[in-house]
Legacy VTK file of the C-alpha trace (Angstrom):
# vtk DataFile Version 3.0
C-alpha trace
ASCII
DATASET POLYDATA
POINTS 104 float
20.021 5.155 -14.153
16.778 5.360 -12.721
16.467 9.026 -12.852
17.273 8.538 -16.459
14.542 5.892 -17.523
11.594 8.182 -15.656
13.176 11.174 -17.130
12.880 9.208 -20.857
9.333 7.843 -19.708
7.923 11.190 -18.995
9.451 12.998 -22.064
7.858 10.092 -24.349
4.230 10.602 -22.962
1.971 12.623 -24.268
-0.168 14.143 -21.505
-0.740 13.743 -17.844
-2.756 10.239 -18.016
-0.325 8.745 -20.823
2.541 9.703 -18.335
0.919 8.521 -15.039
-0.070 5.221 -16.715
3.381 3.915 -18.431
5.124 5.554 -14.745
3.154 3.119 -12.933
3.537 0.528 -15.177
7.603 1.619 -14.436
6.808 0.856 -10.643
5.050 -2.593 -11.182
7.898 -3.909 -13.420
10.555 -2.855 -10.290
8.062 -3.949 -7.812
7.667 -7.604 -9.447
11.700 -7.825 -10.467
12.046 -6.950 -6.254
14.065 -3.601 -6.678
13.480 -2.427 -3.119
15.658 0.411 -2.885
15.091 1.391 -6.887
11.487 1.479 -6.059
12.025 4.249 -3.157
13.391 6.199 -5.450
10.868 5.928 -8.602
8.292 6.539 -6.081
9.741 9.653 -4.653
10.436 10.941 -8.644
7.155 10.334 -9.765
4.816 11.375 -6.725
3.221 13.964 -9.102
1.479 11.108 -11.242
1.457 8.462 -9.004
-0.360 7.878 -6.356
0.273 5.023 -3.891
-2.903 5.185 -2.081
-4.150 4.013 -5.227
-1.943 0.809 -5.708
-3.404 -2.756 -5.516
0.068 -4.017 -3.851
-0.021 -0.643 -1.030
-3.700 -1.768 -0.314
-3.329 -5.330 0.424
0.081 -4.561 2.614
-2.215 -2.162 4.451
-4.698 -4.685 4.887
-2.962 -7.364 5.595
-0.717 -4.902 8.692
-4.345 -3.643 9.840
-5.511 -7.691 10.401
-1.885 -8.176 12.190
-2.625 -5.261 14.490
-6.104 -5.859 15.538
-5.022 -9.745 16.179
-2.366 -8.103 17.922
-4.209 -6.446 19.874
-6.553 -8.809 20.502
-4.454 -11.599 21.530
-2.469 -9.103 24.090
-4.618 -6.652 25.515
-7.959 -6.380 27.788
-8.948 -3.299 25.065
-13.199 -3.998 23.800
-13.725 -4.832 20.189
-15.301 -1.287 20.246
-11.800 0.375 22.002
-9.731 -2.170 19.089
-12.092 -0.647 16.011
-11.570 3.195 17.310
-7.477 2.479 17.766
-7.337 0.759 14.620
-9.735 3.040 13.033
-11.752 -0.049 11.681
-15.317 -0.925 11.938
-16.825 -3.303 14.978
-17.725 -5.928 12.556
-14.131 -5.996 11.326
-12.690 -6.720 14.852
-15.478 -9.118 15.568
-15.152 -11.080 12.043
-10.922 -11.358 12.935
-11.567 -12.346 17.316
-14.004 -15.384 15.767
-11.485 -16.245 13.176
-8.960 -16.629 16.518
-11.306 -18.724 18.109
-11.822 -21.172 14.824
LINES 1 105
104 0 1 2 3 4 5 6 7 8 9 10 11 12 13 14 15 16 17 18 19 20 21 22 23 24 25 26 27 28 29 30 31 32 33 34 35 36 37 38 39 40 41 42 43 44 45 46 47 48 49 50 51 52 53 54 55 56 57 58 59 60 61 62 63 64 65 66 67 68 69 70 71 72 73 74 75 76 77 78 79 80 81 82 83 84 85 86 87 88 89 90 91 92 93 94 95 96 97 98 99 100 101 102 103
């Protein structure tokens, strides 16, 4: 069914933008009604147009996992702020601003 509604999404845009905008509009509507697995595969159908690096809702899940892993490894390891920002591949003031907000 879903390979049906991008296949009917695509056909009724006109052009690249028209198609990449009402296909990610397709993957906000599944993402709010919380259809996991449907999502998987509207993402892997529409890779062409859509690029997840580009979603509001893939950057704060990356941001909020890259503040849970420097915490990590602050919390539990003996690694420098500068040794945390190079693993994490963050700046110094990053680590620094999240080791105060431990200590608050």
């Amino acid at each position: 069914m879903v390979e049906t509604i991008i296949k009917e999404v695509i056909a009724a845009s006109k052009g690249d933008f028209s198609t990449e905008r009402h296909l990610q509009q397709l993957w906000i509507l599944a993402n709010l009604r919380n259809l996991q697995s449907e999502i998987n595969v509207i993402m892997e159908s529409i890779a062409k147009w859509y690029k997840k690096e580009r979603d509001p809702f893939y950057q704060q899940g990356k941001e909020e996992k890259t503040l849970e892993v420097v915490k990590s490894l602050l919390l539990n390891t003996h690694h420098t702020v500068a040794e945390i920002a190079s693993l994490v591949n963050v700046s110094e003031d990053f680590v620094r601003m999240v080791k105060k907000s431990l200590h608050s």
